[in-house]
C-alpha positions as CSV (number, residue, x, y, z in Angstrom):
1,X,46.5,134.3,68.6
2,X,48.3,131.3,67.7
3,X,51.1,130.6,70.0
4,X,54.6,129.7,67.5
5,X,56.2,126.6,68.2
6,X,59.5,126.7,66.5
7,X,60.9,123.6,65.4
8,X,59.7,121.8,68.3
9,X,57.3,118.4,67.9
10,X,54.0,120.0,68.6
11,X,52.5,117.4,71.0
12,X,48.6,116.9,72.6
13,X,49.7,119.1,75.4
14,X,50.1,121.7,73.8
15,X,46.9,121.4,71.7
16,X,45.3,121.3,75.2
17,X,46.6,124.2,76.4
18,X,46.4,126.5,73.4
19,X,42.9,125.3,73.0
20,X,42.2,125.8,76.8
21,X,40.8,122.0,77.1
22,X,41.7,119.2,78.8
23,X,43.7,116.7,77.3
24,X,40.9,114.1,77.5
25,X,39.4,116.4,75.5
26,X,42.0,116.7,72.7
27,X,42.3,113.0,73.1
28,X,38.2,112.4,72.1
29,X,38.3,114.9,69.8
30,X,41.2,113.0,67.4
31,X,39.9,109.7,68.2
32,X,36.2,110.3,67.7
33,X,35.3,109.3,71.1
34,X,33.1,110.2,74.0
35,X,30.9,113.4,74.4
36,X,32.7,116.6,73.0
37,X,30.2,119.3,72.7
38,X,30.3,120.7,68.7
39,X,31.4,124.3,69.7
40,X,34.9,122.9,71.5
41,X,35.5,119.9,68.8
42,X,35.2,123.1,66.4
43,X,37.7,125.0,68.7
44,X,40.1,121.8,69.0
45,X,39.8,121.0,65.8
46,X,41.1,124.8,64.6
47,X,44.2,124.8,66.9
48,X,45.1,121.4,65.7
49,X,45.1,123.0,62.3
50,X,47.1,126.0,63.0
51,X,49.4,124.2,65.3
52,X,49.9,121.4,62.5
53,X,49.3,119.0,64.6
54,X,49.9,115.4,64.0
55,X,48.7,112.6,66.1
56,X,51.1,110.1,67.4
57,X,49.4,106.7,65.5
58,X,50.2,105.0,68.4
59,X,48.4,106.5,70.8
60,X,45.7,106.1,68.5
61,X,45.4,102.9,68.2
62,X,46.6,102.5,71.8
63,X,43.3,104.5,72.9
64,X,40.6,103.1,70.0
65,X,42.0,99.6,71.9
66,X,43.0,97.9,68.5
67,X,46.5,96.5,69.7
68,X,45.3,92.8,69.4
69,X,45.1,93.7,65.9
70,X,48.3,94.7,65.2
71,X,51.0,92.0,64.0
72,X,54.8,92.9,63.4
73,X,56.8,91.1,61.1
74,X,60.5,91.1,61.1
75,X,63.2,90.5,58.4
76,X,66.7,90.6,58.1
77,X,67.7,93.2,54.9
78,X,68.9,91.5,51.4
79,X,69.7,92.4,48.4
80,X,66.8,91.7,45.7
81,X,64.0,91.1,48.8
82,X,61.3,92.9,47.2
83,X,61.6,90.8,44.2
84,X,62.8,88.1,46.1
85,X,60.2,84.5,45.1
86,X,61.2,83.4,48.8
87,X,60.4,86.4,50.6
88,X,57.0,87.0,48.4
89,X,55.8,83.2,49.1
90,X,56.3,83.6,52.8
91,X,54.7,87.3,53.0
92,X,51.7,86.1,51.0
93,X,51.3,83.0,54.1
94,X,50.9,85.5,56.3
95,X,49.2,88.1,54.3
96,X,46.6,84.9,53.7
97,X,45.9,84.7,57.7
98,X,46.3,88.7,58.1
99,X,43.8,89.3,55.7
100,X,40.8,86.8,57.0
101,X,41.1,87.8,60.7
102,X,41.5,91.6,59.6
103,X,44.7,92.2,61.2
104,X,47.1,95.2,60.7
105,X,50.8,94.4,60.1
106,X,53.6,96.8,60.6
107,X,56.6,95.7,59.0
108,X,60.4,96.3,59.9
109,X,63.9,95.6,57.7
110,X,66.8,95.2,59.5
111,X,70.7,93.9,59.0
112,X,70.3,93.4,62.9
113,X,67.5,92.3,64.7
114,X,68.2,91.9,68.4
115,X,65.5,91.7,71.6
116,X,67.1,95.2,72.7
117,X,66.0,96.4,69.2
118,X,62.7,94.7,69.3
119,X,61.8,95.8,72.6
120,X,63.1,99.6,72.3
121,X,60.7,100.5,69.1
122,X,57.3,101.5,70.1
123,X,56.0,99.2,67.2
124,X,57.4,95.5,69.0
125,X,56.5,97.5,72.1
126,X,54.1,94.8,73.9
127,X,51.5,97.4,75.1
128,X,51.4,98.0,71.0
129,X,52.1,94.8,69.1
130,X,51.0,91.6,70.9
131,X,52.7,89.0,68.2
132,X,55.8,89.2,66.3
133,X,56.9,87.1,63.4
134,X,60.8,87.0,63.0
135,X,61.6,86.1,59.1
136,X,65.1,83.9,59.6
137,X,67.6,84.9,61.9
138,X,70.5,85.4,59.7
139,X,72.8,82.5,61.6
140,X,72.6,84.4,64.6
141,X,70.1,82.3,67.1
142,X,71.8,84.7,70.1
143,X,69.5,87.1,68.6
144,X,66.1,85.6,70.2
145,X,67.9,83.9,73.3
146,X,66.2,87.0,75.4
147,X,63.4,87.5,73.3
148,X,60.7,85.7,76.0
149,X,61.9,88.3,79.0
150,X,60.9,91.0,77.0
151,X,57.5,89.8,77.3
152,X,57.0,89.2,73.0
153,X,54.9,86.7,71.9
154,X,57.1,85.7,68.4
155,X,57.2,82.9,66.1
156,X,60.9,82.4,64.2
157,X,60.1,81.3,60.5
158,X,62.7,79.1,58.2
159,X,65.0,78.9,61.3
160,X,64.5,75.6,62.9
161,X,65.8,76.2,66.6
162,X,66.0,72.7,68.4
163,X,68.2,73.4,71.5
164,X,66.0,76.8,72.4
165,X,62.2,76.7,74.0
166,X,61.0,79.1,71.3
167,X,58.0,78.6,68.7
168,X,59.4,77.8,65.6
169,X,58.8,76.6,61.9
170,X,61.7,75.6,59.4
171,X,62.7,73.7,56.6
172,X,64.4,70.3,56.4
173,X,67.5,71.4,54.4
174,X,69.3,69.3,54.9
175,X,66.9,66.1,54.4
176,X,66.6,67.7,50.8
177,X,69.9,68.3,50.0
178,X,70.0,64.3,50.8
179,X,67.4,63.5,48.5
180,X,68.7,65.2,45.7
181,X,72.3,64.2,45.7
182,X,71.1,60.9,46.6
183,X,69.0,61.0,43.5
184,X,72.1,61.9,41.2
185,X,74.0,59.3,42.7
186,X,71.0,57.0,41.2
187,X,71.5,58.3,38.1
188,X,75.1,57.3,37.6
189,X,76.5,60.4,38.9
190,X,79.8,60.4,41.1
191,X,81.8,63.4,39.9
192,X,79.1,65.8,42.1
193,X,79.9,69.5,42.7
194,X,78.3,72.0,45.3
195,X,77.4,76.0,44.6
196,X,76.6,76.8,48.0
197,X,74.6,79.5,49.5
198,X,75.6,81.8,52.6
199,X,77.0,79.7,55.2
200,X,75.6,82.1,57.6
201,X,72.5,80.7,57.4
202,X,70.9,77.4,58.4
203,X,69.2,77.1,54.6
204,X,73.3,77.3,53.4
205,X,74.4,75.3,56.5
206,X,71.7,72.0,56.2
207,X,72.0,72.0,52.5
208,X,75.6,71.9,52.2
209,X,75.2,69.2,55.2
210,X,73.1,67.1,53.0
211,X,75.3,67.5,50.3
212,X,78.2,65.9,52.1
213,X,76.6,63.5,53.9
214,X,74.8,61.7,50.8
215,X,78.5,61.6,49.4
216,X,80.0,59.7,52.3
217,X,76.8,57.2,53.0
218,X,77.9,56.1,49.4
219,X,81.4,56.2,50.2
220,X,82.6,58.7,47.5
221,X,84.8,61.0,48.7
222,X,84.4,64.9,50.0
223,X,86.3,67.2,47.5
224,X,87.0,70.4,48.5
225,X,87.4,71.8,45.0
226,X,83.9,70.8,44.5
227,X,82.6,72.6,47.1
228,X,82.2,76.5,45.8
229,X,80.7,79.5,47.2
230,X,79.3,81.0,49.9
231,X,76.5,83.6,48.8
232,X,72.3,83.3,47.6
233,X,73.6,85.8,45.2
234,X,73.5,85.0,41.3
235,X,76.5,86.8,40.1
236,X,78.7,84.5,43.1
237,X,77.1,81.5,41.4
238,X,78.8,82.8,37.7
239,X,82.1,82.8,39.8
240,X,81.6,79.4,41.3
241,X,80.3,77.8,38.4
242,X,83.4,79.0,36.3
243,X,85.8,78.0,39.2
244,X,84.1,74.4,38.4
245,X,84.6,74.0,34.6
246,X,88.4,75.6,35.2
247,X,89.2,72.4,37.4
248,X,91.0,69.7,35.4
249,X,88.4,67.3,35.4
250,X,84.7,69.4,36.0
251,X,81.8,67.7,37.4
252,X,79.1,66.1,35.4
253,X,76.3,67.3,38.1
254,X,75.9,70.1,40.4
255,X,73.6,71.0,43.3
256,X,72.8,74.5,43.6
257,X,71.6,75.9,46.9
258,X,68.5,78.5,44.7
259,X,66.9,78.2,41.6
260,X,67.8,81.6,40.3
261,X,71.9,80.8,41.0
262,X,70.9,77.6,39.1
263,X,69.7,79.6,36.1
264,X,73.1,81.6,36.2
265,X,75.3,78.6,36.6
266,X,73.7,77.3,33.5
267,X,74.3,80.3,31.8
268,X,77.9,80.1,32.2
269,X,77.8,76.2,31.2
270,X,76.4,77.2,27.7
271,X,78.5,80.0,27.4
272,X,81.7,77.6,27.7
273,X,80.3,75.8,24.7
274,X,78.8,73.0,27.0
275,X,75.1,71.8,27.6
276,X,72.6,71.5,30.3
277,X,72.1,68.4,31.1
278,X,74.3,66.6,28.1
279,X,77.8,67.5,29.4
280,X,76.3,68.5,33.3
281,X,73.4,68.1,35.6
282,X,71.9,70.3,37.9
283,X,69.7,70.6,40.4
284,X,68.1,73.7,42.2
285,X,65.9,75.0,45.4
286,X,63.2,76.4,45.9
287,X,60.8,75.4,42.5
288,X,60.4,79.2,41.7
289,X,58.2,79.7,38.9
290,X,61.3,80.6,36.2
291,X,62.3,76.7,37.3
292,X,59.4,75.6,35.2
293,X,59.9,77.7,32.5
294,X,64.0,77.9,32.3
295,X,65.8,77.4,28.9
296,X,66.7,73.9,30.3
297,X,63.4,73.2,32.7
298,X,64.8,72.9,35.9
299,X,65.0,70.1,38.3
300,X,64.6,71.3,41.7
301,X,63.8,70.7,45.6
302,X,60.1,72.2,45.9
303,X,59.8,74.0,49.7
304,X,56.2,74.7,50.9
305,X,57.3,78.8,51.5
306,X,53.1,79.9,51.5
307,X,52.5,77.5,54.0
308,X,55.4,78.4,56.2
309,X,54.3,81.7,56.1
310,X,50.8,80.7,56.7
311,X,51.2,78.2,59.7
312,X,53.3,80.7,61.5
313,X,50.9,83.3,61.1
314,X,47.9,80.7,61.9
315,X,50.3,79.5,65.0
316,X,51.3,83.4,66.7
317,X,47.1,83.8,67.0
318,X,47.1,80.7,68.7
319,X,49.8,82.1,71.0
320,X,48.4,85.6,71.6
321,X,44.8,83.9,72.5
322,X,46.4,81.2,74.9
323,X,48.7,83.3,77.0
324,X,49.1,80.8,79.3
325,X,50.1,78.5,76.5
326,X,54.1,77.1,77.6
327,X,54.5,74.4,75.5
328,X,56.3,75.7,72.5
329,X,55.8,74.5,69.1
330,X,58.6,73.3,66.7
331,X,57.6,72.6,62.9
332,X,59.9,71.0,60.4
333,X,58.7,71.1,56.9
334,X,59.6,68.6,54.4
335,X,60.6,69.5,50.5
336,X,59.8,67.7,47.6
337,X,62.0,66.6,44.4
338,X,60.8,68.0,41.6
339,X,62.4,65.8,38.3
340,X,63.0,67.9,34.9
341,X,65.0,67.8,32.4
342,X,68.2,69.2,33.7
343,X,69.5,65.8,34.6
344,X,70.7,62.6,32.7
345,X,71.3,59.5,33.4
346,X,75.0,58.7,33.0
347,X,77.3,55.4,33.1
């Protein structure tokens, strides 16, 4: 007779033991392994029935010896990241690499990544998972400072850590933010606003950087009522964007740290009765697809997301099969201008 178990996690020793086997036994039986005669794989197989037992995946793989197949890939939670164009582009880099060396990912949100956390779950455990990929850092770089003691092999993507001896592949924010406010400088442009995006982060940080330093290498002053926001989120983009055309004199351009806050800052423009890019230029980041296609087409700083994704996938293999690799590797991508018709040539 079945033995009742309560509420109690039924676990392989006690399939074992109600089955009278060892738990080697248990252990080829669920994993389809070694020699089990048919009559006790028929017995083990009934108690693990009745006893609803589930095997711990883990140990699965742990025993079928598929850990240098598993990848984990970490991101900070925000709101919108499943339909997020960002997110998507960099998932489907790494999904690219994933995919042709038949690797399993196991995937993990979180507001708060730190090496305790990464260490503590069994899926970053390094027995388990032999790469991880961290996706940003949030503005915290404390967060991997203890990472390498904990014996991880991880990459950090679109955080560009210069000071740390960590693998790493960002963007050059700032360099872009350069090139596009230089480019509306070119264009007659001197009355140049800023909607920024979380300052938290070093995409906000270098972008807003760039923004400030094209201004003074032309000699043009900083305004602070030009510079507005502090969120990647569309609806703080209305706010800033109305904040602008409330000023006594509004700008006649504005870089906007994403495409989609781009779209809604021009929504506000027309709705005040004013055109895109007649009465005000803009500029966006990213190039998302709804750039190309936007009421006013949008021009916009193009950053190579897929590849990012792809070359730090490409680059944690590399690490896992050169353990005694110490050299770490530091990427810095480079963004392209992508000229539409949401700015005009002024003067």
């Amino acid at each position: 007779m079945v033995k009742q178990l309560g509420t109690k996690k039924v676990s392989i020793m006690d399939v074992a033991k109600e089955a009278g086997v060892s738990i080697t036994t248990v252990s080829r039986v669920v994993n389809r392994s070694g020699v089990v005669s048919k009559k006790t794989q028929e017995n083990v197989l009934q108690v693990i029935e009745k006893l609803r037992y589930k095997p711990d995946i883990s140990a699965r793989l742990l025993a079928s010896k598929q850990v240098g197949k598993i990848l984990g890939i970490v991101s900070p939670y925000f709101e919108g990241i499943f339909g997020s164009y960002y997110f998507s582009e960099i998932m489907r880099g790494i999904n690219s690499v994933s995919m042709k060396e038949e690797l399993d990912t196991l995937f993990h949100l979180s507001g708060h990544f730190t090496s305790m956390e990464l260490s503590n779950r069994l899926v970053f455990n390094p027995s388990f998972v032999q790469g991880v990929l961290l996706i940003d850092l949030d503005g915290d770089e404390s967060k991997v400072k203890n990472l390498k003691e904990e014996n991880l092999s991880f990459v950090v993507i679109n955080h560009y850590l210069e000071n740390l001896s960590v693998h790493c592949i960002g963007i050059d924010n700032r360099s872009a933010a350069i090139n596009a406010v230089n480019y509306l400088i070119e264009i007659g442009h001197r009355r140049i606003a800023a909607i920024t995006g979380n300052l938290s982060t070093q995409a906000g940080i270098g972008r807003l950087e760039g923004y400030k330093k094209s201004l003074i290498d032309h000699g043009f002053d900083v305004r602070d009522d030009y510079i507005v926001g502090n969120s990647f989120h569309p609806d703080d983009a209305r706010k800033s964007m109305e904040a602008l055309l409330n000023l006594p004199q509004h700008p006649t351009a504005v870089f906007v740290a994403s495409d989609e806050m781009a779209q809604e800052a021009m929504d506000v423009i027309f709705e005040r009765g004013l055109k895109v890019p007649d009465d005000i230029s803009m500029i966006g980041f990213d190039d998302e697809p709804l750039a190309a296609k936007a009421r006013i087409p949008l021009t916009t700083l193009q950053q190579p997301l897929f590849d990012m994704g792809k070359m730090a996938a490409e680059l944690i293999l590399d690490i896992i099969q050169k353990p005694d690799k110490t050299e770490e590797t530091k990427i810095l991508l480079p963004t392209q201008l992508i000229k539409r018709e949401s700015c005009k040539s002024i003067g």
